[in-house]
C-alpha positions as CSV (number, residue, x, y, z in Angstrom):
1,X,0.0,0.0,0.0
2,X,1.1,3.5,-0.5
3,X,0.0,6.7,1.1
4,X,-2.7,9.0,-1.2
5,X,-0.5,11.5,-1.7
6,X,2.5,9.5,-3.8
7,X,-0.7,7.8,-6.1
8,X,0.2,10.1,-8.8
9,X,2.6,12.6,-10.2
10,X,5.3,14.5,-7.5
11,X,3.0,16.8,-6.1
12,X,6.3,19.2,-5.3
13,X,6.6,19.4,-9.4
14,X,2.5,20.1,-9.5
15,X,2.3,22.8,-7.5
16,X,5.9,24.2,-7.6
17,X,5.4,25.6,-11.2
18,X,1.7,27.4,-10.4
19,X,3.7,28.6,-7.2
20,X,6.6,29.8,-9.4
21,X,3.8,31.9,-11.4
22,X,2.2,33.3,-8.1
23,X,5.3,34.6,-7.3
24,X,6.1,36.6,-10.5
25,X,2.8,37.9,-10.7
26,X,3.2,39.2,-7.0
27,X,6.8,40.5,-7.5
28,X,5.6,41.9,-10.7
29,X,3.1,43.6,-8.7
30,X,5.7,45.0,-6.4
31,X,5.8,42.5,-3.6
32,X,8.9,40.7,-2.0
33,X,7.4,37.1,-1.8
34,X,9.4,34.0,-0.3
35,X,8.4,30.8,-0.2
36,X,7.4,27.2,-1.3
37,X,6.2,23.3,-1.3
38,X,7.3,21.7,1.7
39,X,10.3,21.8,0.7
40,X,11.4,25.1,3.1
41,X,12.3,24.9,7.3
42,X,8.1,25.7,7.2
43,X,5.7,24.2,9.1
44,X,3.1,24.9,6.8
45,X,0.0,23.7,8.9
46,X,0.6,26.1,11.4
47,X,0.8,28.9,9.3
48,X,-2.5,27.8,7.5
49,X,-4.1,27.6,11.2
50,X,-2.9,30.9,11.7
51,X,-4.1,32.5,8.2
52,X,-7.7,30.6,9.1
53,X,-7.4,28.2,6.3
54,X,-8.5,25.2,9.1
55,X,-7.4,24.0,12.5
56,X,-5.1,20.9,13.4
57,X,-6.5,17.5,14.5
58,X,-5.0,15.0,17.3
59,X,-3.5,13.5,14.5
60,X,-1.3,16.5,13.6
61,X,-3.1,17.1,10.5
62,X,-4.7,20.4,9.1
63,X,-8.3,20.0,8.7
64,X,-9.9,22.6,6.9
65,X,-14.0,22.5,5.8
66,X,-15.0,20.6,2.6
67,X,-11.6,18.7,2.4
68,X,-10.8,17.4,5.9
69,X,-7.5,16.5,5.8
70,X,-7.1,15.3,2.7
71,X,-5.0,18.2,1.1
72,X,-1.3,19.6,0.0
73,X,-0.2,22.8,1.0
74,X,2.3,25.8,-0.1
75,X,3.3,28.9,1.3
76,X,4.1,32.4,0.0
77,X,5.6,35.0,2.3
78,X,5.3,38.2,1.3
79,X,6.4,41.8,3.1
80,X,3.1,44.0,3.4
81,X,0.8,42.9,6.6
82,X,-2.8,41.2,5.7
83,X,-5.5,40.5,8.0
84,X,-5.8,36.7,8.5
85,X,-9.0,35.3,7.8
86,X,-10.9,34.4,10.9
87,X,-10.6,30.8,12.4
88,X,-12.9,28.6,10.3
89,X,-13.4,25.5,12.8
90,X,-12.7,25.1,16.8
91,X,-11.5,22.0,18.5
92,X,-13.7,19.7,16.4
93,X,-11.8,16.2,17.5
94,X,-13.3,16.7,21.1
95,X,-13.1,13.5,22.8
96,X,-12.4,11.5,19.9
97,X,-9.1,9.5,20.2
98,X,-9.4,7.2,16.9
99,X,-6.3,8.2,15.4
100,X,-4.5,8.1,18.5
101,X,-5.8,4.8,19.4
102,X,-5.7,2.9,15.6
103,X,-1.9,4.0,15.2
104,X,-0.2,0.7,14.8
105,X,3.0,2.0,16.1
106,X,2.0,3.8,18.8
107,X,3.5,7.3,17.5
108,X,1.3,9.6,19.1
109,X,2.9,10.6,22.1
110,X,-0.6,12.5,23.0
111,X,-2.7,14.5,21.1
112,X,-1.5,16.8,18.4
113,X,2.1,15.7,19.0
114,X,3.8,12.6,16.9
115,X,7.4,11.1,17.9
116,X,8.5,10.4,13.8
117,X,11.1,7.7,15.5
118,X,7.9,5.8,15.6
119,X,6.3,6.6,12.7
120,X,5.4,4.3,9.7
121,X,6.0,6.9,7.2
122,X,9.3,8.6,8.4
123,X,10.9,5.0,8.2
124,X,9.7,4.0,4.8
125,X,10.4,7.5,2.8
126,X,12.6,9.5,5.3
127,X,15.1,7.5,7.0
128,X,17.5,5.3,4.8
129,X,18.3,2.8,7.8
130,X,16.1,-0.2,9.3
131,X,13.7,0.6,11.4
132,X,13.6,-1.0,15.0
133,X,12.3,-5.0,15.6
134,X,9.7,-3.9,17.8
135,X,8.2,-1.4,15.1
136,X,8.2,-3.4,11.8
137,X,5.2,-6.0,12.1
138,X,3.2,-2.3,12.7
139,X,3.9,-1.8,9.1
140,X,1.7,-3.9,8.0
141,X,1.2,-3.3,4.2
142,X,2.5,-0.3,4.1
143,X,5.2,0.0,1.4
144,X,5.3,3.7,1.2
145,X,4.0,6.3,3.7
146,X,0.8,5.7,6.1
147,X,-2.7,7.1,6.0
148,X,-4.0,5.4,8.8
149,X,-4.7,7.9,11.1
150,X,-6.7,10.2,8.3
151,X,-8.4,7.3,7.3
152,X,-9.9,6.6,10.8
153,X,-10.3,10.0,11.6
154,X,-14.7,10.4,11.2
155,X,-14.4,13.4,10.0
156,X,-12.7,12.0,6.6
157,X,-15.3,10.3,5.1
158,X,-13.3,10.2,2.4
159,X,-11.0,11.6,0.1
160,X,-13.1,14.1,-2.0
161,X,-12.2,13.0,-6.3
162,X,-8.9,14.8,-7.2
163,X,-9.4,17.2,-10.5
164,X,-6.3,16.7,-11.0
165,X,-5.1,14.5,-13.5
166,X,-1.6,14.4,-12.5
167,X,-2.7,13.3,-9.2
168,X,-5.0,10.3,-9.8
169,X,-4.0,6.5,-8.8
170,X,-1.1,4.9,-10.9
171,X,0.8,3.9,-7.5
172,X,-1.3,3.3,-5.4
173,X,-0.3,-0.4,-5.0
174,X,3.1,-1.6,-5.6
175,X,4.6,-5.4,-6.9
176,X,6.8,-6.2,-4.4
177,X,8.4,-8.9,-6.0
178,X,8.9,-6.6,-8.9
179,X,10.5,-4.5,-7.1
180,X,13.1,-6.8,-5.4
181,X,13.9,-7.9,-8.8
182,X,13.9,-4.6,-11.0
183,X,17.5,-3.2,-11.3
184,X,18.0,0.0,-8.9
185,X,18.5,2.6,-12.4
186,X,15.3,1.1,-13.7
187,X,13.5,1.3,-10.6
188,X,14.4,4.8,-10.5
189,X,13.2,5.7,-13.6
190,X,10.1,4.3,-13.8
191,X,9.2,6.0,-10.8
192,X,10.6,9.5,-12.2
193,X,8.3,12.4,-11.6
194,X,6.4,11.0,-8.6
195,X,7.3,10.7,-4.5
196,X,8.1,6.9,-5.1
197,X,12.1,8.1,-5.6
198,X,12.2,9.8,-2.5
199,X,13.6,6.8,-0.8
200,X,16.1,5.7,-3.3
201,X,16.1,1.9,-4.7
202,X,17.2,0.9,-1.6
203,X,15.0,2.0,0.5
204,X,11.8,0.8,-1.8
205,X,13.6,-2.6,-1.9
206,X,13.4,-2.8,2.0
207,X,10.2,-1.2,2.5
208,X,9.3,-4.4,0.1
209,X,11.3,-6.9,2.1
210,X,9.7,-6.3,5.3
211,X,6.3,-5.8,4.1
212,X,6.8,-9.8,2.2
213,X,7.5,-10.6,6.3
214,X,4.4,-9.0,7.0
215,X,2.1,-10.7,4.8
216,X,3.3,-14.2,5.9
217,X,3.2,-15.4,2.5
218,X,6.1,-18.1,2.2
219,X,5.9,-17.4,-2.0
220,X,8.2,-14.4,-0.6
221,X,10.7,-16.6,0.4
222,X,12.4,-17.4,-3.1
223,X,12.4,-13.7,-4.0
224,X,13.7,-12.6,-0.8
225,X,16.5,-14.9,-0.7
226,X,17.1,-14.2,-4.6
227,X,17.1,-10.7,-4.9
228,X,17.0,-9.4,-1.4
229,X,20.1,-11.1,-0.1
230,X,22.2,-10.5,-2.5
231,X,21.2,-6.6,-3.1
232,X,24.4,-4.3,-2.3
233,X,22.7,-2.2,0.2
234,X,23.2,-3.9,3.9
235,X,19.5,-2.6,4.5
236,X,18.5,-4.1,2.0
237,X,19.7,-7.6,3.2
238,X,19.2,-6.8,6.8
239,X,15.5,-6.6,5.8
240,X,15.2,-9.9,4.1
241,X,17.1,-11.8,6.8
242,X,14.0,-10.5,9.2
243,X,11.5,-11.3,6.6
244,X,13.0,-14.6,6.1
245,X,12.5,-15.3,9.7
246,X,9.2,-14.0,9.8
247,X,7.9,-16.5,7.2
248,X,10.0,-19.4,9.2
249,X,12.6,-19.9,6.6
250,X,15.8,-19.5,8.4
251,X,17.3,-22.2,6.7
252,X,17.6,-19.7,3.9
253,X,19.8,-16.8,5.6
254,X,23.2,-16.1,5.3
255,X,25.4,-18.0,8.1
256,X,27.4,-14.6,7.5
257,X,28.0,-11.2,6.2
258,X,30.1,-8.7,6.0
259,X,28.3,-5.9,7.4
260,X,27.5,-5.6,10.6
261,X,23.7,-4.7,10.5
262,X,23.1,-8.1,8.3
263,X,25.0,-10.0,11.5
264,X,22.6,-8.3,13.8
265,X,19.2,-9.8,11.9
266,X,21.4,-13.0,11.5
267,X,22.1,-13.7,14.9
268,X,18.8,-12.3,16.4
């Protein structure tokens, strides 16, 4: 599974080049404008609960009315002083712990505050290690990103239709065997233009490996111990030899490695 927002084209490319015509027509107009697509030291919600745009949820998100959470966002800065627009919603999640409670790694620290060292989609786009033992059967499917706490949240009945062609489903499930197997240049490639690079080949190729544990499927094993174990990347290997575990085939991993992170699976 993959999170909504990496279904289609790179949403950074999408909106950078409308943002890139904001800011001429602003500057053109005589304004000093800074600013971008999360790509900035901005925390973008925060500014859009300040401008009135929506309020944040116990799940960190920005809500705003008609769309939920279910939204990008950008952010010009620009030097003459506007009103903001008045707050649009108040503490709407009242009692409601849903996404608190359905978070399968238990990243909420409380509400409106997430530790990332525990969260699903900081260790399958952000961080290029292995994530913790404990934390990797909370993956579940998820090969890229999590929506799980917007998806329980009652207030997002559901995603409303994009109209945005670049931003409908062609990702939005991935062929994990496939991508064991695919070269790392080709890999990259065929995923050029859309948030599916982000992680690099390796990365993807471990998100796949531990997700194959996850599904307890022993038709993994073959492609695990083909492709996975013999990939270049340590993680890469490190993430089979679990998965390889998981599925009870520990006849099949290495009795060594090089690397130390491959010993570690090996020998726990």
């Amino acid at each position: 599974m993959v999170a909504r927002y990496a279904w289609g084209r790179d949403y950074h490319n999408l909106m950078g080049k409308r943002l890139k015509k904001l800011h001429r027509r602003l500057r053109e107009a005589g304004l000093q404008t800074w600013g971008g697509v999360d790509t900035a030291p901005i925390l973008e919600r925060t500014w859009a609960q300040a401008a009135g745009l929506g309020t944040i949820g116990k799940n960190t998100m920005l809500f705003a009315p008609g769309n939920a959470s279910w939204m990008l966002l950008a952010v010009v800065f620009i030097d003459v002083e506007v009103p903001p627009d008045a707050p649009r919603l108040g503490d709407f999640c009242k009692t409601c712990t849903r996404c608190l409670d359905a978070c399968p790694t238990d990243a909420f620290v409380g509400p409106r505050t997430l530790d990332s060292r525990r969260c699903i989609a900081y260790w399958t786009i952000e961080n290029r290690g292995i994530a913790p033992r404990e934390l990797r059967a909370g993956f579940g499917r998820w090969a890229f990103g999590c929506d799980i706490c917007q998806e329980v949240c009652p207030h997002n009945h559901g995603p409303p239709p994009s109209d945005e062609d670049d931003l409908l489903p062609r990702n939005a499930w991935l062929d994990l065997d496939d991508l064991l197997a695919s070269p790392d240049d080709d890999l990259m490639d065929r995923f050029l233009g859309t948030p599916l690079r982000r992680p690099g080949a390796a990365g993807l190729k471990r998100n796949a490996a531990i997700v194959l544990g996850n599904l307890g499927d022993d038709g993994a094993v073959d492609s695990l111990r083909t492709h996975g174990l013999i990939h270049s990347s340590p993680v890469v290997r490190a993430a089979s030899v679990w998965s390889l575990k998981q599925l009870g085939a520990t006849d099949q991993c290495p009795a060594s490695d090089p690397d130390e992170m491959v010993l570690d699976e090996i020998r726990a």
